[in-house]
C-alpha positions, 0 to 999 in steps of 0.5 A: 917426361921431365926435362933435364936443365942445361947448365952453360957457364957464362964464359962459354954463353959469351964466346958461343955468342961472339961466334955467331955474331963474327959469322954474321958480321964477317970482318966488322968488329962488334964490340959489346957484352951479353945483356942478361936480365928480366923483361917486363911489359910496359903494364907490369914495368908501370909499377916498378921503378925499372932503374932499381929492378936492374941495380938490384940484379946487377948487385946480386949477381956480381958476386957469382960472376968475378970474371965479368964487369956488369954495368946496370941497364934498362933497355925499353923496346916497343913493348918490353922493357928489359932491367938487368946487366951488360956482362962485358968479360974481363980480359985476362981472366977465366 
């Protein structure tokens, strides 16, 4: 049986995530953004230049999404490396 997509505008994604980061830190202010993009094993990142992965996500996505500010990012864990963006909404808009 198929499965129907879900679509989420990013706004929405953000504010749910805000929610259940308020719920977990209580009255602790957590500033941040959402970090979105492609994860890669370390093999598969060793034939990549991950820097360029993320600008290249960054630039083709900025266009889509006006009411965010996105900022480059390359986030290496123990065995995955993330290369995408930080969305950080920008206030006063959407």
């Amino acid at each position: 049986m198929a499965t129907k997509a879900k679509i989420i505008k990013l706004t929405d994604l953000s504010r749910a995530i805000d929610k259940a980061v308020a719920a977990n830190a209580g009255k602790a202010k957590l500033p941040g953004g959402l970090i979105m993009g492609r994860y890669l094993t370390r093999a598969m990142a060793a034939n990549v230049d991950v820097n360029a992965l993320a600008k290249s996500v960054t630039k083709e996505l900025a266009p889509s999404l006006a009411d965010f500010r996105l900022t480059p990012r390359v986030i290496i864990g123990d065995d995955i490396i993330t290369c995408g963006f930080l969305a950080r909404e920008i206030s006063g808009i959407g």
